[in-house]
C-alpha positions as a LaTeX table, in Angstrom:
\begin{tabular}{lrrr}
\hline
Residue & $x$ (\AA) & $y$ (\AA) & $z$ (\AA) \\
\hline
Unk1 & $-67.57$ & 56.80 & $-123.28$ \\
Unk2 & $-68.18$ & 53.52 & $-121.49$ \\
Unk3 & $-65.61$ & 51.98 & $-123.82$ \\
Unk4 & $-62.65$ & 54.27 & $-122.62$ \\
Unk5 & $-64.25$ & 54.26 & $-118.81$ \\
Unk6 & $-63.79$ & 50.37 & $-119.21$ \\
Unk7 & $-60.11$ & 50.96 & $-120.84$ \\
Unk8 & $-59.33$ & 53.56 & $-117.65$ \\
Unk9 & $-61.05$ & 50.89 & $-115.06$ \\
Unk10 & $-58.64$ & 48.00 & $-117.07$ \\
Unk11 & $-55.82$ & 49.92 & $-116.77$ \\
Unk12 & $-55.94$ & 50.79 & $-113.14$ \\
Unk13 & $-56.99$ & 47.42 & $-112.27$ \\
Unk14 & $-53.87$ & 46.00 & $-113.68$ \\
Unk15 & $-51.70$ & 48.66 & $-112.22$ \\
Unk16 & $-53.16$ & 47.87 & $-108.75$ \\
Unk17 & $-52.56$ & 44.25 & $-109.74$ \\
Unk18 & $-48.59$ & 44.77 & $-110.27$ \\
Unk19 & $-48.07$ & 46.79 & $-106.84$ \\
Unk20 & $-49.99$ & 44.13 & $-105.14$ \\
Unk21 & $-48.45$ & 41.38 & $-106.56$ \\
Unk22 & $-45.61$ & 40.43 & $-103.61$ \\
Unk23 & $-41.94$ & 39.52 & $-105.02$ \\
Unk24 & $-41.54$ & 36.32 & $-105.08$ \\
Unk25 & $-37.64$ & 34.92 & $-104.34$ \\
Unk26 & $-35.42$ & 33.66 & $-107.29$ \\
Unk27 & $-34.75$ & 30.13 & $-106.24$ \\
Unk28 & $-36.97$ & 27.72 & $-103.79$ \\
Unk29 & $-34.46$ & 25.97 & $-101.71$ \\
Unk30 & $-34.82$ & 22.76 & $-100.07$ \\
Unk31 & $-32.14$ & 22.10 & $-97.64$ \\
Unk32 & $-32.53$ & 18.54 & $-95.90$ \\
Unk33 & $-30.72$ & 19.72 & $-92.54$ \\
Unk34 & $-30.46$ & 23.14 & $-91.04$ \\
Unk35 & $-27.32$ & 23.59 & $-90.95$ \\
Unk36 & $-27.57$ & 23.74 & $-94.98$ \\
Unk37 & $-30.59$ & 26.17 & $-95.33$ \\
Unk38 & $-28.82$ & 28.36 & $-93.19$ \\
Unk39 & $-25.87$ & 27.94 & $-95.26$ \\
Unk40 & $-27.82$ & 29.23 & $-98.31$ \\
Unk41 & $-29.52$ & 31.92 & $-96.49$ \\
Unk42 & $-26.15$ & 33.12 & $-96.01$ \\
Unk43 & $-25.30$ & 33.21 & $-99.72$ \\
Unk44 & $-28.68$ & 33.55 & $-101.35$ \\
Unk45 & $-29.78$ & 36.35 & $-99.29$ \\
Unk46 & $-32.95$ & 37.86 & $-100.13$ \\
Unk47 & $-32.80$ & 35.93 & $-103.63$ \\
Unk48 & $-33.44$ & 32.71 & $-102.11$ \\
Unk49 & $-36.55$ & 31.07 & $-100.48$ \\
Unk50 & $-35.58$ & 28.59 & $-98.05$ \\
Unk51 & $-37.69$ & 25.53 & $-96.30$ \\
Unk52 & $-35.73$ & 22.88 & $-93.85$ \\
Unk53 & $-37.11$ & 19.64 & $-94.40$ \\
Unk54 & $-36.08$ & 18.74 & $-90.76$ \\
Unk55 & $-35.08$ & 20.50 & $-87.32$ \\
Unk56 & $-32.47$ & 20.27 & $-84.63$ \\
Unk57 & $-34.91$ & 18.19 & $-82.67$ \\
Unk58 & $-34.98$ & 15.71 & $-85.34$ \\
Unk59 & $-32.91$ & 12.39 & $-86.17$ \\
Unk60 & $-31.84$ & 13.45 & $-89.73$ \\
Unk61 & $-32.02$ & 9.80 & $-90.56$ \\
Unk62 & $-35.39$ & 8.95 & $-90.37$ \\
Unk63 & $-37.55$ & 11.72 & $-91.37$ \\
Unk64 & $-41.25$ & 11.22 & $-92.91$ \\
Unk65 & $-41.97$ & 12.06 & $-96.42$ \\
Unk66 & $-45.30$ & 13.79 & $-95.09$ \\
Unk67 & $-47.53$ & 15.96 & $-97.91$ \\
Unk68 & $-46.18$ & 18.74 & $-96.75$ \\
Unk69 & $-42.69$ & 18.11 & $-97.17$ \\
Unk70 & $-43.83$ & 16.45 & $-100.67$ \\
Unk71 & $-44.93$ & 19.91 & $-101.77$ \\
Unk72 & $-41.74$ & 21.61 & $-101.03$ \\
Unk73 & $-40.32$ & 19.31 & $-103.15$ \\
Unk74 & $-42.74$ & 19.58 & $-105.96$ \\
Unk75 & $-41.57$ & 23.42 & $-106.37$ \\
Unk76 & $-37.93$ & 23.37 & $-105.41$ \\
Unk77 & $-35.42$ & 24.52 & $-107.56$ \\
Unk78 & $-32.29$ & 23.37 & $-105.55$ \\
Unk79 & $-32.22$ & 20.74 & $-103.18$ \\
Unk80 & $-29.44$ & 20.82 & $-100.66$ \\
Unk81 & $-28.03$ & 18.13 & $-98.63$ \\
Unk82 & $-25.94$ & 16.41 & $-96.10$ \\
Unk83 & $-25.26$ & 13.34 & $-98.42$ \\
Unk84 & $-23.04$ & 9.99 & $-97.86$ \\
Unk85 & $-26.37$ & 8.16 & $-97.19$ \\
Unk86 & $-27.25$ & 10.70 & $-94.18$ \\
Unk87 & $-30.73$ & 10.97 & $-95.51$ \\
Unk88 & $-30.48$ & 7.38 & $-97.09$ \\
Unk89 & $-33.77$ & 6.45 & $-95.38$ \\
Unk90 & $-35.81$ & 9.11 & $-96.81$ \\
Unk91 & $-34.83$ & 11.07 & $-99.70$ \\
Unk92 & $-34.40$ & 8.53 & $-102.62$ \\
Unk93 & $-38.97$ & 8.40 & $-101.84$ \\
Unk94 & $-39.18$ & 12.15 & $-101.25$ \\
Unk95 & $-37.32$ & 12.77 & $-104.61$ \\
Unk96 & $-39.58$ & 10.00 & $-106.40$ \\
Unk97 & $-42.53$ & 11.16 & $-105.10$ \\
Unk98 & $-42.25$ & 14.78 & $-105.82$ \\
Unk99 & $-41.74$ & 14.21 & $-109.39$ \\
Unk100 & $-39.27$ & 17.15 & $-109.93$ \\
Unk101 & $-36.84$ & 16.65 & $-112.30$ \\
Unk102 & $-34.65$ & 19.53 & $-111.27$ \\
Unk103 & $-34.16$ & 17.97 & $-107.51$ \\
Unk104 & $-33.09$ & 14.23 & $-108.68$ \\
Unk105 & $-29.59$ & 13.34 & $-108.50$ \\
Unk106 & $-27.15$ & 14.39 & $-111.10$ \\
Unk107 & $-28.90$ & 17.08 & $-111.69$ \\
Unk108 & $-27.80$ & 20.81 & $-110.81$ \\
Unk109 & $-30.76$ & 20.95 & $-108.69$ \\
Unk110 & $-29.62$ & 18.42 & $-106.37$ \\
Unk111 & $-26.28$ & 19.43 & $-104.53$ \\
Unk112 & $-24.77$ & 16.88 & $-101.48$ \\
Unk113 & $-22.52$ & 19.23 & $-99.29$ \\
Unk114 & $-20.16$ & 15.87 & $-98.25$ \\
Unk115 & $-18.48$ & 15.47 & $-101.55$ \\
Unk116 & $-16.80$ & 19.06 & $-100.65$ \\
Unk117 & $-15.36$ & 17.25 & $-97.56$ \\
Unk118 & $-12.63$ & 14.91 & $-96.62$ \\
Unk119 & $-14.70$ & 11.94 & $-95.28$ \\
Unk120 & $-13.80$ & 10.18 & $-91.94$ \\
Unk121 & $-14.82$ & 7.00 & $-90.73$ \\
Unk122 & $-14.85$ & 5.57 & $-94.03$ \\
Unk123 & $-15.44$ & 1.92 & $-93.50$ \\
Unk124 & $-13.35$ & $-1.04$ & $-94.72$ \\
Unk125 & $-16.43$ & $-3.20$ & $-95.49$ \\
Unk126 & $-19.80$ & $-2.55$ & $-94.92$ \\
Unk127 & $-21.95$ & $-4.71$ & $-92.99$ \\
Unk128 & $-25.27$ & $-4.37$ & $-91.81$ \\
Unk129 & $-24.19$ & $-6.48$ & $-88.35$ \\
Unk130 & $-22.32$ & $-3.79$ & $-87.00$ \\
Unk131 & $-25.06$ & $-1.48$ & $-87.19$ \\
Unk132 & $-25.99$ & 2.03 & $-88.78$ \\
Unk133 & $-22.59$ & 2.22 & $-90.93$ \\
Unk134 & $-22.14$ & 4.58 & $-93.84$ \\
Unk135 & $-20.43$ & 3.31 & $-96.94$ \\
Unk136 & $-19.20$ & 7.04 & $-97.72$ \\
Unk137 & $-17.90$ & 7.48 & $-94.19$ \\
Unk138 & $-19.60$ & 9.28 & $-91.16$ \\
Unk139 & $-21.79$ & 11.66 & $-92.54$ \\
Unk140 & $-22.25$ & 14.22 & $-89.89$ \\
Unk141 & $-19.67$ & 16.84 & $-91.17$ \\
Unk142 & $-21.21$ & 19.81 & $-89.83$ \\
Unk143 & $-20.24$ & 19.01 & $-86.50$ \\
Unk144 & $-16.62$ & 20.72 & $-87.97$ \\
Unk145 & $-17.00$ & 24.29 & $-89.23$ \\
Unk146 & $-14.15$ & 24.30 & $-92.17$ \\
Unk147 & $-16.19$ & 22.08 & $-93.42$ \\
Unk148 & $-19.12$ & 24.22 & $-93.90$ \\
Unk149 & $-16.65$ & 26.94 & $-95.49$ \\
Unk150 & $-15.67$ & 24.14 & $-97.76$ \\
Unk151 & $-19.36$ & 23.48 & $-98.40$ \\
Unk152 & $-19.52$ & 27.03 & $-99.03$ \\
Unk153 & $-17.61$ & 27.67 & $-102.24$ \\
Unk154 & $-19.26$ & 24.49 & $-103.71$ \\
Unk155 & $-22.91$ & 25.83 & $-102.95$ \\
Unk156 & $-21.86$ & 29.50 & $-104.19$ \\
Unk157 & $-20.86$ & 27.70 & $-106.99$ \\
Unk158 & $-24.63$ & 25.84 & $-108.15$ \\
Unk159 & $-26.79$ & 28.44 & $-106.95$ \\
Unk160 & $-24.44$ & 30.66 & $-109.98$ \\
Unk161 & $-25.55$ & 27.41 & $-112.16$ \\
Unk162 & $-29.19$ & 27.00 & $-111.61$ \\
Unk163 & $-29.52$ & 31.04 & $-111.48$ \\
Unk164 & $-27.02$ & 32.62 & $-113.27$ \\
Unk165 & $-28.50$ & 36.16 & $-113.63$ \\
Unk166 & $-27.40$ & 36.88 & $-109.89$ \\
Unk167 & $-23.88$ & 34.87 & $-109.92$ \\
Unk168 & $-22.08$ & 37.59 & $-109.34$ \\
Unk169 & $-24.57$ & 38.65 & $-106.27$ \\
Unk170 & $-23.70$ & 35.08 & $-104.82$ \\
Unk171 & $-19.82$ & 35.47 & $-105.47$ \\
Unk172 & $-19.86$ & 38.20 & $-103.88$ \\
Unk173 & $-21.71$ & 36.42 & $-100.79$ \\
Unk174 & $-19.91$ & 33.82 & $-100.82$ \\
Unk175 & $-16.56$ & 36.13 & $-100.12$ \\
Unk176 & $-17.89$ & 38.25 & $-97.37$ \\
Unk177 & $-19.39$ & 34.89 & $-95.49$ \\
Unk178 & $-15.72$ & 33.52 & $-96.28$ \\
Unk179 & $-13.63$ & 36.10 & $-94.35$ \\
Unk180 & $-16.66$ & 36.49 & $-91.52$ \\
Unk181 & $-16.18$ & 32.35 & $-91.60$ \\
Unk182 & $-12.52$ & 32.04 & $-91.63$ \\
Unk183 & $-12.31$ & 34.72 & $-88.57$ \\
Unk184 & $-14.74$ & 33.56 & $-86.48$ \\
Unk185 & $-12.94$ & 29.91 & $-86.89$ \\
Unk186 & $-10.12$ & 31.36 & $-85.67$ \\
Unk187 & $-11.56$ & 33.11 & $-82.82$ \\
Unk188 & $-13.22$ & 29.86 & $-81.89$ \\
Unk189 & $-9.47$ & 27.68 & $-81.85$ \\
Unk190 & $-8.67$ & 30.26 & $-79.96$ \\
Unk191 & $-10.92$ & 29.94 & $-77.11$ \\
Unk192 & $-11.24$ & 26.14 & $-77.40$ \\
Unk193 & $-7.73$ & 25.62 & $-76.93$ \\
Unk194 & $-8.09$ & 24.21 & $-73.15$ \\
Unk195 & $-10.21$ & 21.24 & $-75.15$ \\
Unk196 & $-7.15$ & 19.80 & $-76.74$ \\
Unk197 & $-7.03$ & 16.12 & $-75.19$ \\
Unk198 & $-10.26$ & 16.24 & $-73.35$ \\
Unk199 & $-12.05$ & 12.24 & $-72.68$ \\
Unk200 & $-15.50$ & 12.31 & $-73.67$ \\
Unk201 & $-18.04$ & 9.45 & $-74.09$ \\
Unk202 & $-20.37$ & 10.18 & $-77.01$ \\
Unk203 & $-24.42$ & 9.01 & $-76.81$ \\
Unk204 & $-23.82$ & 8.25 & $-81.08$ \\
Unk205 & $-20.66$ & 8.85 & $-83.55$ \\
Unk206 & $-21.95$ & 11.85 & $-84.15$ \\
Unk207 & $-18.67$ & 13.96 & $-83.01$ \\
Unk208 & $-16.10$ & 12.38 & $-85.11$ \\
Unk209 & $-15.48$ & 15.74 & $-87.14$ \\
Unk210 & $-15.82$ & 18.20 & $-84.01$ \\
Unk211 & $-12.92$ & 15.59 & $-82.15$ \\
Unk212 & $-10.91$ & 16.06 & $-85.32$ \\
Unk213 & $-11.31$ & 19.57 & $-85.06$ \\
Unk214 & $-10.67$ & 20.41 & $-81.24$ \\
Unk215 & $-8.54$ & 17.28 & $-80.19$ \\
Unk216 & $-11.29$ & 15.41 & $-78.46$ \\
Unk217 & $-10.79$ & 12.22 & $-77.38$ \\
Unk218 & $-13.48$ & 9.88 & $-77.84$ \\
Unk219 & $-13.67$ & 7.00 & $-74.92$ \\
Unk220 & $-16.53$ & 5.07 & $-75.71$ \\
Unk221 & $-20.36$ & 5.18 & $-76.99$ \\
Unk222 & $-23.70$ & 4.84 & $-75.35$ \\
Unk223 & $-24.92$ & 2.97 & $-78.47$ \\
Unk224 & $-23.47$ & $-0.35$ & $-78.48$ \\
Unk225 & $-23.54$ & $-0.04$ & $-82.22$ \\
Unk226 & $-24.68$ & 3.05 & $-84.55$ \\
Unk227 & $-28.13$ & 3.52 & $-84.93$ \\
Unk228 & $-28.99$ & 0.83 & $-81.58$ \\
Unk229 & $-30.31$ & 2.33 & $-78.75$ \\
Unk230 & $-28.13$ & 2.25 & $-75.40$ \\
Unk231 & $-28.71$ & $-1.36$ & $-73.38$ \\
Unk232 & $-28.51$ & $-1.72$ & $-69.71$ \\
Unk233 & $-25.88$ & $-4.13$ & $-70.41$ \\
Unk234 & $-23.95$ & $-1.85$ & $-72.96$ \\
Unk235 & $-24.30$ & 1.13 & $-70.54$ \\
Unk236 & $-23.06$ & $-0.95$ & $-67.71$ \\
Unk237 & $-19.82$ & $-1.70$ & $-69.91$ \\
Unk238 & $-19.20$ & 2.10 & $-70.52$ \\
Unk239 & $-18.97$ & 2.53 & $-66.28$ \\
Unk240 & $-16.70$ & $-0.31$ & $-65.56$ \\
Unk241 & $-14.54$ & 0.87 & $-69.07$ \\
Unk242 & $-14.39$ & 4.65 & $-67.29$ \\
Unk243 & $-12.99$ & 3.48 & $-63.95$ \\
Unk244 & $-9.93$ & 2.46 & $-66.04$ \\
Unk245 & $-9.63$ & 5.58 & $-68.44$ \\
Unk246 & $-12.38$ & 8.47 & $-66.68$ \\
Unk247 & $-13.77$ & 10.88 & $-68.80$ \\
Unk248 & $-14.54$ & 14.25 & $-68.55$ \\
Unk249 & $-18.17$ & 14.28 & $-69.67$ \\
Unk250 & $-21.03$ & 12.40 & $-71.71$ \\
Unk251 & $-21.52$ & 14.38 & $-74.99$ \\
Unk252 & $-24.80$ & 13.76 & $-76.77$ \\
Unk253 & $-27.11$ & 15.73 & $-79.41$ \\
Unk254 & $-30.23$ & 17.86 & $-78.72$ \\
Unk255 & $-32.49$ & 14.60 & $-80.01$ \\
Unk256 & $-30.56$ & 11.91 & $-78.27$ \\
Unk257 & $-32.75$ & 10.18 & $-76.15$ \\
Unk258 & $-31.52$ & 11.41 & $-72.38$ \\
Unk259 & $-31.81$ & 8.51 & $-70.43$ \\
Unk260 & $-28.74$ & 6.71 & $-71.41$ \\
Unk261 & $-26.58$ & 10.08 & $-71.21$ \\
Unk262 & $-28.10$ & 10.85 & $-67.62$ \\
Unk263 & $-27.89$ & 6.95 & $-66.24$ \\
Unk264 & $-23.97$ & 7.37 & $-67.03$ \\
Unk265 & $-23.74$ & 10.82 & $-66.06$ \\
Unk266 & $-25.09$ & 10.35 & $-62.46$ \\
Unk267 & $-22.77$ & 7.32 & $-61.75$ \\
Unk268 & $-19.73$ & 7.87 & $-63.29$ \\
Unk269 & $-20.02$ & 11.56 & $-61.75$ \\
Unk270 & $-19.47$ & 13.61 & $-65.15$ \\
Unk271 & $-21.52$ & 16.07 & $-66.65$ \\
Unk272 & $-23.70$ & 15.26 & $-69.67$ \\
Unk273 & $-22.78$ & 18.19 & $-72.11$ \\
Unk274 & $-25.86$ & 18.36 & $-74.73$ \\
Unk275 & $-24.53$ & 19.87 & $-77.95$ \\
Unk276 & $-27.17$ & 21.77 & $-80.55$ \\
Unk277 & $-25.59$ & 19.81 & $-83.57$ \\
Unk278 & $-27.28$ & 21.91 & $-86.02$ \\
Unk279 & $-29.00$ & 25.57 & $-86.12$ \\
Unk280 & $-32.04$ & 25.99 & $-83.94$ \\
Unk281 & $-30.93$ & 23.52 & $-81.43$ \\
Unk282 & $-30.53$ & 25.91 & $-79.01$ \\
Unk283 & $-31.63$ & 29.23 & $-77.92$ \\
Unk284 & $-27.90$ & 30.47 & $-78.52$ \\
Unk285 & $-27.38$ & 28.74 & $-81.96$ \\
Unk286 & $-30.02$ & 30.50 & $-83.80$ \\
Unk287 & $-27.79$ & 30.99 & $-86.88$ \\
Unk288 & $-24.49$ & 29.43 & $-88.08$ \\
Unk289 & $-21.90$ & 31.46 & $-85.88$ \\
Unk290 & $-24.23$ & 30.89 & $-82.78$ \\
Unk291 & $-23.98$ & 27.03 & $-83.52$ \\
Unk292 & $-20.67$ & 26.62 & $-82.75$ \\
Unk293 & $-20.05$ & 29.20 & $-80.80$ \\
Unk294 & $-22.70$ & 27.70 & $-78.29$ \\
Unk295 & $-21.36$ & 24.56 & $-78.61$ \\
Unk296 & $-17.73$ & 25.54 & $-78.00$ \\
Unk297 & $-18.85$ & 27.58 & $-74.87$ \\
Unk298 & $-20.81$ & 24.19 & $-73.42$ \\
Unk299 & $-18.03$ & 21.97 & $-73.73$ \\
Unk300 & $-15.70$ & 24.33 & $-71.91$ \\
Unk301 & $-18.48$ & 24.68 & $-68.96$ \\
Unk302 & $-17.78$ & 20.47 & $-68.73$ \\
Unk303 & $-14.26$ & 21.20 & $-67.54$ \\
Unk304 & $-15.29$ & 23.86 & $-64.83$ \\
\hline
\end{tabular}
């Protein structure tokens, strides 16, 4: 009797066990910028587990390899990426460190969303002089949204690699995204038309791909060269430089130091327009159609 009790006991036990046990996602995803975990949020769906090594409020080129991050890492399956030396500073020790053979480069576990893109900015020779420059070309690509859809099919693409039980459940993700994408790009030309040809000064070369996109014109920059903060000599420069060709405002990112942006902004009589660059950096841009949406909608308010 105490035998089957035991048995009965053993067997509920283990049934209680299963219906307590929560579902755990397919893939762990670590996406180095926002804008990427997003991305796979949109195409993994509820068979993905993202974690964003950095935020909006972040400079994604100098992040710490903290513990925390380090155990992320440790259990990712797919690590996603800017690339083109974005996260040059960092990575290379995060991916050492971890020890995770899936994540290291090469692999299928480690996918860099620039080598979907056509690279601007690519520089002629590369020299540490002229600052924070970027053998692969400028490296903030998200700042354009084809290139996300062109990110898109690549990252549809590995997560049907590294789990190919549900690539037909990310195919089929990918397309809906793609239409949503494609309209809503659309819908944004459309109402960012009045951009076309509009002066800006830019706190870093951050913007290169969102000029390409809406026909920005770039002026001049608050750093005096990438990666250097804004001088009071540098930012005197910019003023005299705008009474010859004015511009409309002084774009910079969520994380940009202010000072420089408002020092210009308040003499030169412009508006300093303060972009999200990536999801979360605003309370508008709280997924990828808010992001540039919002940022559409504040660089319009700079010609009112």
């Amino acid at each position: 009797m105490l035998s089957i009790k035991s048995l009965l006991t053993g067997v509920m036990c283990a049934a209680l066990a299963v219906f307590a046990t929560p579902s755990f996602a397919v893939v762990n995803i670590l996406a180095c910028e926002p804008e990427w975990g997003a991305l796979a949020q949109e195409l993994g769906g509820d068979k993905v587990s993202i974690y964003n090594a950095t935020n909006a409020f972040q400079d994604p080129h100098r992040v710490q390899a903290k513990p925390s991050l380090l155990a992320r890492a440790r259990s990712a399956d797919l690590l996603v990426c800017t690339g083109a030396q974005l996260e040059i500073g960092w990575l290379p020790i995060l991916q050492q460190q971890a020890g995770n053979a899936k994540i290291q480069s090469g692999q299928p576990g480690y996918f860099e969303a620039s080598q979907f893109v056509r690279m601007l900015e690519v520089p002629a020779r590369v020299d540490r002089a002229l600052g924070d420059i970027h053998p692969g070309g400028n490296p903030h690509i998200q700042t354009d949204p084809r290139n996300i859809g062109l990110a898109a099919a690549g990252l549809a693409k590995r997560l049907a690699e590294v789990d190919p039980a549900n690539a037909a459940f990310y195919q089929g993700n990918y397309k809906t995204f793609a239409a949503r994408w494609s309209a809503a790009i659309a819908n944004w030309e459309r109402e960012a038309a009045p951009l076309k040809g509009m002066a800006i000064v830019v706190h870093h070369k951050a913007f290169v791909y969102l000029e390409n996109w809406l026909g920005l014109r770039e002026i001049a920059t608050l750093e005096p060269k990438p990666g250097v903060e804004p001088t009071a000599v540098h930012l005197s420069e910019v003023l005299a430089q705008l009474q010859r060709q004015p511009a409309r405002a002084v774009v910079r990112s969520v994380y940009n130091d202010a000072r420089g942006s408002q020092w210009l902004s308040e003499r030169a009589k412009i508006p300093v327009v303060v972009l999200p660059f990536t999801v979360g950096g605003s309370e508008q841009a709280k997924d990828l159609f808010g992001l540039y949406g919002d940022t559409v909608n504040k660089l319009l308010a700079a010609l009112k």
